[in-house]
N, C-alpha and C positions, 0 to 999 in steps of 0.2 A: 139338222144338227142332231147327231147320237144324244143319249140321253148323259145323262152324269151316272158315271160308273162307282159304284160300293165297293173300296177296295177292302179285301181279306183281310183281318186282323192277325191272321198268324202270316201272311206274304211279306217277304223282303221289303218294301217298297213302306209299308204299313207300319214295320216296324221300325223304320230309320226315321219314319215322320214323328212317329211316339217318342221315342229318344228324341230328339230335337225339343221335341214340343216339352217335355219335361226338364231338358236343360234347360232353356226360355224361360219357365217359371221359376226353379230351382236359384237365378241369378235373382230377380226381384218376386219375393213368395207374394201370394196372397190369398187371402182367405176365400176367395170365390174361384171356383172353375166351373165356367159354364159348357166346355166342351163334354158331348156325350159318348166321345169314343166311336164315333163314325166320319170315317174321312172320304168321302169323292173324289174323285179325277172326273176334270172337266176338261171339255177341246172347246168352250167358250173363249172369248178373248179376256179374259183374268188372270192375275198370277195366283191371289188366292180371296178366299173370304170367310168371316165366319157367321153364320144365318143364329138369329137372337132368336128366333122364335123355336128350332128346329134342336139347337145346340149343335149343328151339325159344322164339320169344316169342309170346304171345298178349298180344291186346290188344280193349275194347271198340270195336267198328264204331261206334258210336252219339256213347260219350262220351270216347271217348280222338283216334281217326281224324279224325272229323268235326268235331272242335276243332283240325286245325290247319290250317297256312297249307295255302292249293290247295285245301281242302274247300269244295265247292258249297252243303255247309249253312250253317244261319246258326251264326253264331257267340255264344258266352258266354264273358264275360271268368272267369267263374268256375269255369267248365267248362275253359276254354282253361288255367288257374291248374292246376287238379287233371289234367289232361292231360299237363302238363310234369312236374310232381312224378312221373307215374306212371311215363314213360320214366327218370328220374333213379335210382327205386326199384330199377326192374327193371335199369337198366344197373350199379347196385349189386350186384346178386346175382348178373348175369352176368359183373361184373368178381373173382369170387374162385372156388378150391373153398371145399366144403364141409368134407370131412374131415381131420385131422391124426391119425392112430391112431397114432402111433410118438412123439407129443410127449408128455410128461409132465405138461405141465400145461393141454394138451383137457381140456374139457369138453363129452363127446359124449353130450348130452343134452336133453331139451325147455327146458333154463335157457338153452343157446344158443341153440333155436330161436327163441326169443319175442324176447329179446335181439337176435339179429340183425334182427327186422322191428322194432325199436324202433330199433335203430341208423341201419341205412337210410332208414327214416322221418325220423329227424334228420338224416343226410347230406342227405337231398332237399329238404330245410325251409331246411339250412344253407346249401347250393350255389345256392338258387334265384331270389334276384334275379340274380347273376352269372351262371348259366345263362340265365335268358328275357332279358338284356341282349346276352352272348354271340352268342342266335339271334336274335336280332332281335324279338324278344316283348316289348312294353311297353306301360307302364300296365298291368299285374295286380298283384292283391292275392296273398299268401303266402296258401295254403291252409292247410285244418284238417289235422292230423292223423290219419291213420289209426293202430287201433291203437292209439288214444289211453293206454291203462294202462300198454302195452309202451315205447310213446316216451316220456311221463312219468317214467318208471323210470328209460327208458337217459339221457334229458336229466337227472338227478340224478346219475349213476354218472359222465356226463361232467361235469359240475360240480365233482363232488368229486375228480376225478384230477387236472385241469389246473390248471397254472400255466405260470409263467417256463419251468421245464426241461421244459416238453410241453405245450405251447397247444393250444389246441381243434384250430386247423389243421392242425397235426401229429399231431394224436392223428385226425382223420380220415383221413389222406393212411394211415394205416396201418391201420384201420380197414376203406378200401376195399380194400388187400392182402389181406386175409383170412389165412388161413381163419374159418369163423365160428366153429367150435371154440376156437376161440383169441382171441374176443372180449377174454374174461373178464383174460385172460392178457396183452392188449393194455391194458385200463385199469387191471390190476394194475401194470405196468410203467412207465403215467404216476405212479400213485400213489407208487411207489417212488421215483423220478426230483424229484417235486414235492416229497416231504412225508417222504424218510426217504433223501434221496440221501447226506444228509451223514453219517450214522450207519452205513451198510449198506455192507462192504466190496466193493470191485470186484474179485469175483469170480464170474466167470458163474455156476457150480454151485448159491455160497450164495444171489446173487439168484435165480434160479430158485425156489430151496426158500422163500423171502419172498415170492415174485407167487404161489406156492401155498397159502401163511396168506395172504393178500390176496384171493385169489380165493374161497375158503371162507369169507370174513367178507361178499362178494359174493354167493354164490350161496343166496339165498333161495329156501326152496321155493313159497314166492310166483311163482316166474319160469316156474314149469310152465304157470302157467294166466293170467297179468297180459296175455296178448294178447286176453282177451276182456273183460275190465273197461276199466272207465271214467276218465278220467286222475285221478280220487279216490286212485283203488285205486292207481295208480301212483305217485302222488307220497307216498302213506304208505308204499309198499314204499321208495322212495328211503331217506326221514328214516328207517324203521328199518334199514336197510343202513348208514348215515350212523353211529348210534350203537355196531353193530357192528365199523364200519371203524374209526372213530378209535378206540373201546376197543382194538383190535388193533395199529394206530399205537403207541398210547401202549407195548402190552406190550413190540412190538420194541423201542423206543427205550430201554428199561428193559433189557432185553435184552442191548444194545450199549452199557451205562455204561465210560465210561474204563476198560480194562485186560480186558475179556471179546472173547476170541478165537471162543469156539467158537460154529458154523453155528446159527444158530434152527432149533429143530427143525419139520418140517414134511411132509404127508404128501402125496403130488402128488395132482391129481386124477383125472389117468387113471392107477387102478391096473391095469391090463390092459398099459398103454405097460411099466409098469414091472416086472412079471412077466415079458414079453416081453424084454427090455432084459438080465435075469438069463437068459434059457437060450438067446436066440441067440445064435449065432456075431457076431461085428462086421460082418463081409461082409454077412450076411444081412439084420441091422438096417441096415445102411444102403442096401442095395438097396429096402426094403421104405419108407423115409424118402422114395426118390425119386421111389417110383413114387405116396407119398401124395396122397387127394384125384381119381386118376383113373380111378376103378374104381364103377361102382351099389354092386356087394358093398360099399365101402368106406364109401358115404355112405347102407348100410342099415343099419352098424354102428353108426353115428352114431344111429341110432332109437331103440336101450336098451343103446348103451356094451359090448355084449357082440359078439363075431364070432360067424356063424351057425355052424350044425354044417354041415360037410364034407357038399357034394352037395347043400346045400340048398335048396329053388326054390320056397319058399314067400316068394307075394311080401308086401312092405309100403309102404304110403305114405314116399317122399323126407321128412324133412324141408328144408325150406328152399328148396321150389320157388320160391320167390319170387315169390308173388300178393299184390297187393296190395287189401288189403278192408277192410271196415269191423269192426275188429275185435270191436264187441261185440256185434256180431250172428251169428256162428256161433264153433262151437268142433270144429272141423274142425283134424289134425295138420297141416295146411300153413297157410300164410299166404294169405288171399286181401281183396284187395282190393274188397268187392261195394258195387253201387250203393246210394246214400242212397236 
């Protein structure tokens, strides 16, 4: 297999991607771009991906490139459909970090990896007539989803948070913020907002310890592995999250009867944040807050929730490189998006 090609920044091809990729962000902003302005063509079987360590994007020569405007090939409207979604996906993953190690209620584990290529998946579903309207892309049909088990799932979790006090659009506008750690944490917070704002006192600390029972009534162990099934398997992991979440609703709400002051008890989910929280200094925790998310070490932690040992240079796959692929045809620690 050739190698992955550097395509020219001033080439036709380079610059339709750039455009794209700056429409994508320009629809939901955000304060992080981790792309470094180097793009690949690959003849691997991916549509695209974006590499966390590298900042780099790769993308297929074939069916990503050669689907847009300026390519000399022919074109498919269908191909052209799955082409924009891919940029959409990928400007998704390069518009956030990855890690959050110092929040309390991360979950730095493969339930946010999966989650976050379900999430993305639905941003890029969400945004995508207004994107190919935006660039001037018309008449295409909304593509299939990639990932189908993993989007499934997070299209239920986003179902069941939103309303009046956190609509869809706002629940993505933060969504694309990131961190993906913090997914969980994100539709804990609509759910709260939606469905227990009137019960639950305004107090940052106690809501915190609530999106932390909210997020454990979320985090199925279904979510380790739903990026390689089928939207079956995802829309049953929903409905039983669904029957978990509102039993948990109901307890809070029991909980906060007329006249009960004290905090719902609740255990956060990054116990490591909170270990950490008890023996540093303040200074320290909050130097180590700001530096979150900009470190490989930091989003190698994110692999299995634990920091490495001191010195250590044993390497491991990212997650969350952000490839986007068919998901239920490998089961591979990153997210790839491979050809039908």
């Amino acid at each position: 297999m050739a190698a992955d090609q550097l395509i020219p920044r001033d080439s036709a091809a380079y610059l339709e991607f750039a455009r794209l990729y700056r429409a994508a962000r320009s629809l939901r902003p955000s304060a992080v771009d981790r792309w470094n302005g180097d793009l690949y063509a690959t003849d691997s079987e991916l549509w695209g991906g974006f590499q966390a360590k590298s900042g780099d994007i790769r993308v297929s020569k074939h069916v990503v490139l050669q689907q847009l405007k300026g390519s000399a090939g022919p074109i498919d409207p269908a191909g052209q459909a799955e082409a924009l979604a891919t940029v959409l996906h990928e400007a998704t993953h390069a518009g956030m970090w990855i890690d959050a190690p110092d929040e309390l209620n991360a979950v730095r584990t493969t339930h946010s990896q999966n989650l976050m290529e379900g999430l993305a998946e639905a941003r890029a579903l969400q945004d995508f007539r207004a994107f190919a309207a935006r660039t001037g892309y018309r008449n295409l049909s909304l593509p299939q989803p990639k990932y189908p088990g993993a989007y499934a799932a997070a299209e239920s979790l986003i179902t069941q948070a939103t309303g009046p006090s956190k609509t869809r659009g706002a629940l993505f506008d933060v969504i694309t913020e990131g961190p993906a750690v913090m997914h969980f944490d994100q539709l804990a917070d609509a759910v709260l907002r939606n469905r227990l704002g009137d019960v639950v006192p305004f107090r940052p600390a106690e809501r915190e310890q609530v999106r932390a029972t909210l997020i454990h009534a979320m985090r199925h162990d279904l979510w380790q592995t739903i990026a390689g099934r089928p939207a079956s398997a995802g829309e049953a992991l929903g409905n039983e999250i669904r029957q978990h979440l509102n039993a948990k609703i109901d307890e809070i709400r029991q909980h906060y009867a007329p006249g009960q002051n004290r905090p719902f008890p609740a255990e956060s989910p990054n116990q490591l944040a909170v270990r950490t929280a008890r023996t540093e200094k303040p200074e320290a925790a909050a130097t180590t807050s700001a530096q979150a998310g900009t470190s490989a070490a930091s989003e190698m932690r994110f692999l299995t929730g634990l920091a490495p040992a001191t010195g250590a240079t044993k390497s491991a796959p990212l997650l969350g490189q952000g490839e986007r692929g068919a998901g239920g045809k490998h089961h591979r620690s990153t997210g790839v998006r491979e050809l039908d």
